[in-house]
C-alpha positions in Angstrom: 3.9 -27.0 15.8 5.1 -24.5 13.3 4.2 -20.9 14.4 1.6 -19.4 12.0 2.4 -16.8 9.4 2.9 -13.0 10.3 2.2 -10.6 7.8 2.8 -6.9 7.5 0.7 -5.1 5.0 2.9 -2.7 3.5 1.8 -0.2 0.5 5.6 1.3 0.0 6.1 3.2 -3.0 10.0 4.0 -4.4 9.4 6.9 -5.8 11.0 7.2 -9.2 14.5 8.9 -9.6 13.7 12.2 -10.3 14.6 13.0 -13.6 17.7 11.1 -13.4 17.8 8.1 -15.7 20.1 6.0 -13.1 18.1 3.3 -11.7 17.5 4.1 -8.0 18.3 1.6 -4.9 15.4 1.6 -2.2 15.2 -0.8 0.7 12.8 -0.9 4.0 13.8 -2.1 7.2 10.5 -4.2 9.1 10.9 -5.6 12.9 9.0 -8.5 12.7 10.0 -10.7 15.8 12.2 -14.0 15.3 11.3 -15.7 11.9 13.6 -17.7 9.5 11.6 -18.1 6.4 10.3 -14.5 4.5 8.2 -13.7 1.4 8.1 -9.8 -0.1 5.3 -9.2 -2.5 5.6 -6.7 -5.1 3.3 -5.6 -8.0 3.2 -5.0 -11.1 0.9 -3.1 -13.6 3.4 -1.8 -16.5 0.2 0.5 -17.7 0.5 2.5 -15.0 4.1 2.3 -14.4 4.4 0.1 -11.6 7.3 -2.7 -12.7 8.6 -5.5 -10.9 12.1 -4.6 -9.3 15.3 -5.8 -11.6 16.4 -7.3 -8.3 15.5 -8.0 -4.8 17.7 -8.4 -1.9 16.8 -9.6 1.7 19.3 -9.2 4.4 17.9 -10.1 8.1 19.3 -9.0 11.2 19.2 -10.1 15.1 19.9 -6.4 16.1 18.7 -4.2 13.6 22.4 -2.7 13.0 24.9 -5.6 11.4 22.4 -7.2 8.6 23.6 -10.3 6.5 22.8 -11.4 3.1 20.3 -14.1 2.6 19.7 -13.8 -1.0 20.0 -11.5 -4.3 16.9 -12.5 -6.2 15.5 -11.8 -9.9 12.2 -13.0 -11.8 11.4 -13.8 -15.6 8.4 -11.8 -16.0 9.1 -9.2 -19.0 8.2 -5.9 -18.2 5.7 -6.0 -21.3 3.2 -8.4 -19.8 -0.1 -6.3 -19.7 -1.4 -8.4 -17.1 -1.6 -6.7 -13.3 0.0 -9.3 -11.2 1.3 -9.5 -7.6 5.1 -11.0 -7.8 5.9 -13.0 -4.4 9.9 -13.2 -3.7 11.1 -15.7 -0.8 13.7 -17.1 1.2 14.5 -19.1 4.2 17.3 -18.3 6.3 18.6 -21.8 6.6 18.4 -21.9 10.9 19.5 -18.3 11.6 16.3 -17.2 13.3 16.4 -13.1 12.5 14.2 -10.7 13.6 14.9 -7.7 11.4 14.5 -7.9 7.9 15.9 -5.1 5.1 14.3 -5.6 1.7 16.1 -4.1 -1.2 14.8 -3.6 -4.4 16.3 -2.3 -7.6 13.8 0.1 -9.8 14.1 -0.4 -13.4 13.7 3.7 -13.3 11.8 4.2 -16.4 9.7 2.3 -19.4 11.8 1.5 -21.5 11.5 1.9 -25.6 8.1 1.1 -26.8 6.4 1.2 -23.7 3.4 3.6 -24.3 4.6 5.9 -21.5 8.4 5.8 -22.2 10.5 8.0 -20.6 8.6 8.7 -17.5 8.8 7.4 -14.0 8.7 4.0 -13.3 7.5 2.9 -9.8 8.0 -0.2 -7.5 5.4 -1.3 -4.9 5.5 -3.3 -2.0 2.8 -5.3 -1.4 3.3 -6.9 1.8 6.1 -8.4 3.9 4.9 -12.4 5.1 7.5 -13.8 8.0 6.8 -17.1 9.4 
């Protein structure tokens, strides 16, 4: 019998870069028992600033110090699309039962041209981390 899901409701905010227009790396660590298969939600609402990350990494971990790699992943939802939505990223870990997970996730930093609020501070949210 496959265990049921375990999620962790997270509301993390990475906070834009502070006036710098580099885009900004941000990443959580979660222990979350032994899992192999993992799902990060994100939002997005480009009104209000919050954008999908350009890219999301998940790394898991058996100790919590040496982390491996399970996957660099990317979406094609363009940062125009009006509609607030709730973007789910996942992996399985292919056997290697982990139970630390590091999400990373690459800010797009801020609107870019012809957004309405160009120029100032993007946001990324993290919904909720799902292990299972």
């Amino acid at each position: 019998m496959a265990p049921s899901p375990m999620r962790v409701g997270l509301l993390v905010c990475f906070p834009p870069s502070g006036g710098r227009r580099k885009l900004r790396r941000r990443d959580v660590s979660v222990n979350l028992a032994s899992h192999d298969w993992w799902t990060v939600g994100f939002l997005q609402n480009a009104w209000a600033r919050l954008f999908l990350p350009l890219e999301v990494e998940i790394a898991v971990s058996g100790d919590g110090e040496s982390y491996s790699t399970l996957d660099t992943l990317s979406h094609g939802i363009p940062w125009d699309d009006d509609t607030a939505l709730r973007r789910y990223f996942e992996i399985e870990s292919s056997g290697e039962s982990a139970r630390y997970v590091r999400v990373w996730a690459r800010n797009i930093g801020r609107p870019p041209g012809g957004h309405a609020r160009e120029g100032e501070p993007a946001w990324v949210y993290v919904d909720e981390i799902i292990a299972r």
